[in-house]
DRENPA-516705 format. One record per residue (C-alpha): residue number from 1; residue in one letter; x, y, z. Coordinates in nm, 2 decimals. Example, Ala and Ser with C-alpha at 12.3 -4.5 7.8 and 13.67 -1.06 7.14 Angstrom:
<pts>
[1 A [1.23 -0.45 0.78]],
[2 S [1.37 -0.11 0.71]],
</pts>
This chain:
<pts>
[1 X [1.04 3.30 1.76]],
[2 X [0.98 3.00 1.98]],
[3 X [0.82 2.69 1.83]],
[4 X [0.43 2.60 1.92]],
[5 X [0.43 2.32 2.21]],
[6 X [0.08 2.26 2.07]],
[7 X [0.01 1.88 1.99]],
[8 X [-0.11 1.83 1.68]],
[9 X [-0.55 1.75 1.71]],
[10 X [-0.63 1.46 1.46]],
[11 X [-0.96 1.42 1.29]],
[12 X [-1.10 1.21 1.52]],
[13 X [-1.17 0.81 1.37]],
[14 X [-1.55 0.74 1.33]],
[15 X [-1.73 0.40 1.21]],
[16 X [-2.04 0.31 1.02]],
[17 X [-2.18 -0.03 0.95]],
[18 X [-2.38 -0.12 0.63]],
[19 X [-2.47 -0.46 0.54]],
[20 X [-2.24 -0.69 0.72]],
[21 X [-1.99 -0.43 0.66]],
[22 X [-1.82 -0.23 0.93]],
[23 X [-1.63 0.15 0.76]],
[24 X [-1.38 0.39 0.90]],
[25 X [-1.41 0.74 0.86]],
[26 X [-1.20 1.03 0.96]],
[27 X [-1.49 1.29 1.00]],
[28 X [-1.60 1.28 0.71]],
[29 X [-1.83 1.07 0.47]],
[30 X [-1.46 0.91 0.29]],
[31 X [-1.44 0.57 0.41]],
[32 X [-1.07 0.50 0.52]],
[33 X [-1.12 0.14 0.53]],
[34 X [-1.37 -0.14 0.55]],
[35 X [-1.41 -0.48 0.70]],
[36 X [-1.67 -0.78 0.68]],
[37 X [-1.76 -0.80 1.05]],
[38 X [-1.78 -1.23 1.02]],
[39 X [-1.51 -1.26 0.77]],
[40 X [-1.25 -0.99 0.97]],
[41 X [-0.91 -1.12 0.75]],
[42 X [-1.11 -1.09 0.38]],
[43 X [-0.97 -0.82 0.22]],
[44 X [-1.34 -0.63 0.12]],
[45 X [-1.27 -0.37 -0.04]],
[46 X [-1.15 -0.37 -0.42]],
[47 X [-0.84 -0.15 -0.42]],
[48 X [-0.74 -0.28 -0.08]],
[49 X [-0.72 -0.67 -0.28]],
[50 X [-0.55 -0.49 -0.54]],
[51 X [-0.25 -0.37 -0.32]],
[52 X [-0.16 -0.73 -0.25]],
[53 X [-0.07 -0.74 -0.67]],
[54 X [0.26 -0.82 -0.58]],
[55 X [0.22 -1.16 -0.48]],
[56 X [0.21 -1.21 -0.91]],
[57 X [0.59 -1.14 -0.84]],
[58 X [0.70 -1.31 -0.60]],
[59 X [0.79 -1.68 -0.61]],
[60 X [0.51 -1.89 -0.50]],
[61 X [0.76 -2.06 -0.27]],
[62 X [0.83 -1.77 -0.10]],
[63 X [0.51 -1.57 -0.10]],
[64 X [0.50 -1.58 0.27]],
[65 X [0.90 -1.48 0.35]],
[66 X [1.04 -1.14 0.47]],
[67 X [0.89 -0.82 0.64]],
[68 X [0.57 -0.64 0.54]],
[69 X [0.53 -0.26 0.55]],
[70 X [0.21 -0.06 0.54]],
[71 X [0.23 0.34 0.57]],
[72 X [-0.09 0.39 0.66]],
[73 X [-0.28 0.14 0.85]],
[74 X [-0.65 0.24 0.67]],
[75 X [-0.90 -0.01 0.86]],
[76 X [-0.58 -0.21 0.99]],
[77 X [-0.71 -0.45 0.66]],
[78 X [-0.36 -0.52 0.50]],
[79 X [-0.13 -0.53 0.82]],
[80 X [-0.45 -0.78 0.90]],
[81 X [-0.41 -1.02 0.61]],
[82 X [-0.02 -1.01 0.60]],
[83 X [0.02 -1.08 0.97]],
[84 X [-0.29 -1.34 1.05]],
[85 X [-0.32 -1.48 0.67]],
[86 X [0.05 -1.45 0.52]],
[87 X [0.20 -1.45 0.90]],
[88 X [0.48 -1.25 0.76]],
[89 X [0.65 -1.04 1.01]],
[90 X [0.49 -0.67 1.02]],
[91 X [0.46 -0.37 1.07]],
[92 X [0.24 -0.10 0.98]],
[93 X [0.32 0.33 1.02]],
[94 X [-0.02 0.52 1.13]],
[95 X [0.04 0.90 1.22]],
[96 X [-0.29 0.92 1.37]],
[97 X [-0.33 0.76 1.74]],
[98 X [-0.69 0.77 1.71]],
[99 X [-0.68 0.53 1.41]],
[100 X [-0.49 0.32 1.55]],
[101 X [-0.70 0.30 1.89]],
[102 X [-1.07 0.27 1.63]],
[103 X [-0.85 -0.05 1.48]],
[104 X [-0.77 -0.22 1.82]],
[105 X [-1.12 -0.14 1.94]],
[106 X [-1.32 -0.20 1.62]],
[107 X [-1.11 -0.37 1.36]],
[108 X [-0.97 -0.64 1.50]],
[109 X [-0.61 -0.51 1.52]],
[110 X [-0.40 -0.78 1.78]],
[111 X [-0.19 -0.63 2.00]],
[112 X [0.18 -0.61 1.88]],
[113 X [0.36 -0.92 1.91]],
[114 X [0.69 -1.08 1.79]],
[115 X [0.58 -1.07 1.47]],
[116 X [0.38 -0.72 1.43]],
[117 X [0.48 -0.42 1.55]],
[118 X [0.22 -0.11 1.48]],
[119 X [0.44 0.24 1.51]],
[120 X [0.26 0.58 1.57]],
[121 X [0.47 0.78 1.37]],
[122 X [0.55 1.00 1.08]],
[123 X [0.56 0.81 0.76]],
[124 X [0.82 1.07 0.59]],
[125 X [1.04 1.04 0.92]],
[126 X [1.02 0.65 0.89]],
[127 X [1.13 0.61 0.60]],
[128 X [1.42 0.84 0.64]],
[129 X [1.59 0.65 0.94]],
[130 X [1.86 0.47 0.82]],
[131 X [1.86 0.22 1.05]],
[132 X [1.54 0.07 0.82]],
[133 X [1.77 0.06 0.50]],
[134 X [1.67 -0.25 0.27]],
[135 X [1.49 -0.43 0.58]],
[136 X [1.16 -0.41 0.38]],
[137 X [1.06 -0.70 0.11]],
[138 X [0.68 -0.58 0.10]],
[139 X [0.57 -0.17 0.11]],
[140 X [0.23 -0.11 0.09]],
[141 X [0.13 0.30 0.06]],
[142 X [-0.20 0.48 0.08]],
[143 X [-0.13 0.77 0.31]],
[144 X [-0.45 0.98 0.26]],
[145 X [-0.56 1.28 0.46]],
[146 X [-0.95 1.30 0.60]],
[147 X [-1.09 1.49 0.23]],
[148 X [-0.92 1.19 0.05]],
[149 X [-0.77 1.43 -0.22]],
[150 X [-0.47 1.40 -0.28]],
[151 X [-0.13 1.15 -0.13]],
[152 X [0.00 1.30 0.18]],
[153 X [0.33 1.21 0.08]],
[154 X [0.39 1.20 -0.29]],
[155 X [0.75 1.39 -0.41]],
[156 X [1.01 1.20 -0.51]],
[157 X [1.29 1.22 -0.20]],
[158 X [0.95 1.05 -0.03]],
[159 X [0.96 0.76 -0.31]],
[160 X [1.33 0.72 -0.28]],
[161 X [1.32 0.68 0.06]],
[162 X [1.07 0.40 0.02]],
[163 X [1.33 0.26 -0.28]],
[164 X [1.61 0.23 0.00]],
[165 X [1.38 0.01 0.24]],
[166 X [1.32 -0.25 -0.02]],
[167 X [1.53 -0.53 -0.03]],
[168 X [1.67 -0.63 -0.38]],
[169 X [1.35 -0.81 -0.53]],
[170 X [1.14 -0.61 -0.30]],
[171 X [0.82 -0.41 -0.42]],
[172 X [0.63 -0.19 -0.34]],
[173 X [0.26 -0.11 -0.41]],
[174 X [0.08 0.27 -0.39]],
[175 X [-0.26 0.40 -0.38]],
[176 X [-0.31 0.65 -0.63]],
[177 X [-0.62 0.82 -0.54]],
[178 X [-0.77 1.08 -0.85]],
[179 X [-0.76 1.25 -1.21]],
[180 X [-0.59 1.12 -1.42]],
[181 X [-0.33 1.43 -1.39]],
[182 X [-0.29 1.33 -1.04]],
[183 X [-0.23 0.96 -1.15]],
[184 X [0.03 1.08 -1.40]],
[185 X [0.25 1.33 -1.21]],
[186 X [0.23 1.06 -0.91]],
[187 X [0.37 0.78 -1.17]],
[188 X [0.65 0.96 -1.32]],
[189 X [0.76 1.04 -0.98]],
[190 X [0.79 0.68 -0.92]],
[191 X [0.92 0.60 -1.22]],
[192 X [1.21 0.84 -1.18]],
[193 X [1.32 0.70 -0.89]],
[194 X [1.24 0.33 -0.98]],
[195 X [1.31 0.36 -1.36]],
[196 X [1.04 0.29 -1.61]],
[197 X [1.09 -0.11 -1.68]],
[198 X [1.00 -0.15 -1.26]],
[199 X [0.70 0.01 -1.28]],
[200 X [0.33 -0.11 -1.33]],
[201 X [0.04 0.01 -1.30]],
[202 X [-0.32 -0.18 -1.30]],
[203 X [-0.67 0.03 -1.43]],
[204 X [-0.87 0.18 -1.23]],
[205 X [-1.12 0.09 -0.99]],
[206 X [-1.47 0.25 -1.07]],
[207 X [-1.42 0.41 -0.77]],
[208 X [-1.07 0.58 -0.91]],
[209 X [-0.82 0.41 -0.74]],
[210 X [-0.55 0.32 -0.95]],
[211 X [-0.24 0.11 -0.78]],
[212 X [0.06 0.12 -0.89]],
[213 X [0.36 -0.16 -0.86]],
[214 X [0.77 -0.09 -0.86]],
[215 X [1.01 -0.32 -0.78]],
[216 X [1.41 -0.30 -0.69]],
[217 X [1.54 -0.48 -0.95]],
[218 X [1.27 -0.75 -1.00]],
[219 X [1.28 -1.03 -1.27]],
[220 X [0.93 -1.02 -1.42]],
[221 X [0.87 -1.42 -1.49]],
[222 X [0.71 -1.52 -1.83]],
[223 X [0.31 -1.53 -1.85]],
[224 X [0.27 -1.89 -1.82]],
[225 X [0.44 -1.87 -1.48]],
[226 X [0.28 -1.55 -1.37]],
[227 X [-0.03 -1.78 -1.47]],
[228 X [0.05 -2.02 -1.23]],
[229 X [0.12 -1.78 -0.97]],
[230 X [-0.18 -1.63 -1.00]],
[231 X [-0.41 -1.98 -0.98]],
[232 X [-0.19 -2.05 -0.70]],
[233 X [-0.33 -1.72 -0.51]],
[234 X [-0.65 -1.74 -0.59]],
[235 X [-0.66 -2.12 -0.48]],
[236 X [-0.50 -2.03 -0.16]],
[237 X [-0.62 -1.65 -0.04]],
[238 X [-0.95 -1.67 -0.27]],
[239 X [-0.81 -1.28 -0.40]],
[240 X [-0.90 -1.27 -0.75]],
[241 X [-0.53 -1.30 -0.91]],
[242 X [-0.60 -1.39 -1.24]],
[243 X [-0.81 -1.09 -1.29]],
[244 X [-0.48 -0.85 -1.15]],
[245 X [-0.31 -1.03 -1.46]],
[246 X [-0.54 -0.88 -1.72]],
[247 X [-0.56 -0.57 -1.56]],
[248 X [-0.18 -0.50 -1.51]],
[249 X [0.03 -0.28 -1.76]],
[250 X [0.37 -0.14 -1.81]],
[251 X [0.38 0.21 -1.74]],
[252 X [0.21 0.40 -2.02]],
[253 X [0.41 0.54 -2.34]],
[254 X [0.32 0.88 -2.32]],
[255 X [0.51 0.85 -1.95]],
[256 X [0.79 0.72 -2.02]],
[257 X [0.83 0.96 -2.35]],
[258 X [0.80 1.25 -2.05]],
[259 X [1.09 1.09 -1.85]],
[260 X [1.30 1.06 -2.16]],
[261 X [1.22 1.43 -2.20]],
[262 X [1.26 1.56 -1.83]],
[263 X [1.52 1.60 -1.66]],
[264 X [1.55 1.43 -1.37]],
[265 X [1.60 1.60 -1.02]],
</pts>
């Protein structure tokens, strides 16, 4: 049987704009991504100032160093603030051209430069080239189709591929989008292929987004230093650190009882 030459058709991008506030859509009523139309590098929506958690663990002196990923470019809001506001090198994987046309057009997405490059591509074929082996000290993830249901992308080969772009000390943070069932199968994933003392996990949103933090091989520093850190953040990118800090937690008990029971695959 000869394969379809068909291209794929991709739920076409569509905007709204509520108070000051300009939302993607991908036909549907899900917004995809927001952003303040004055204020077009603040981060506005809560989950989206959530992903940028790992700053707590990074050294203040180095916050700004190495390459950013994003799989998923959302509303363009993250590849935004790492490239204008952290002016980290960057790059961001969107599979959809249309989204990544509604950013240039409507989200202030720059054109790609020396220091961002945006890729339209297949996230699970990405991350699978070798050539991008431990060139990643930053991965952000929310890879969500139109409905919003569920990770596109979410078995573990996926997250191992994502471990093996991370430099050592690099992290990586996920949207987990869901019940809590969803949040749990989605974490022990992660922590199988991360191992259980690299991965975090703050609460909810009361929207239901729950982000989750692993590292390759990260020192976590002691509280009065993540203290600092997290002043330090808020003093410089007004994101509300301190409260990540009370909000973050090791992976639960009841997980890491079911990856000591398990086995791993």
């Amino acid at each position: 049987m000869s394969k379809s030459n068909k291209k794929p058709v991709w739920a076409p991008a569509t905007l709204s704009e509520y108070d000051g506030v300009r939302f993607l859509h991908l036909d549907s009523i899900w917004v995809q991504g927001a952003m303040r139309i004055r204020k077009p590098q603040q981060l506005e929506l809560e989950y989206i100032q959530r992903m940028m958690v790992w700053m707590l663990w990074r050294e203040s002196e180095s916050l700004r160093d190495g390459h950013a990923l994003q799989l998923g470019l959302g509303a363009a809001a993250l590849t935004r603030f790492c490239h204008k506001v952290l002016r980290m090198r960057t790059t961001a994987v969107e599979i959809n051209p249309t989204v990544i046309s509604a950013c240039r057009a409507w989200f202030h997405l720059p054109e790609d430069d020396a220091r961002l490059m945006v890729v339209n591509a297949d996230a699970a074929r990405w991350v699978e080239n070798p050539q991008h082996v431990q060139t990643v000290d930053v991965l952000n993830i929310d890879l969500y189709d139109h409905d919003a249901a569920s990770p596109v992308l979410d078995d573990e080969a996926f997250y191992a591929h994502c471990r093996q772009l991370l430099v050592e000390g690099g992290l990586m943070t996920v949207n987990l989008f869901g019940r809590d069932a969803s949040f749990a199968r989605s974490a022990l994933r992660i922590a199988r292929v991360f191992g259980s003392d690299q991965v975090w996990s703050l609460a909810p949103t009361k929207e239901g987004n729950t982000i989750v933090v692993a590292g390759r091989g990260v020192q976590v520093p002691d509280r009065e230093e993540l203290e600092r850190r997290a002043a330090n953040i808020e003093s410089l990118y007004a994101l509300p650190a301190r409260k990540w800090l009370r909000l973050v937690r090791p992976l639960p008990l009841n997980l890491i009882q079911q990856l000591e029971i398990e086995p791993r695959t």
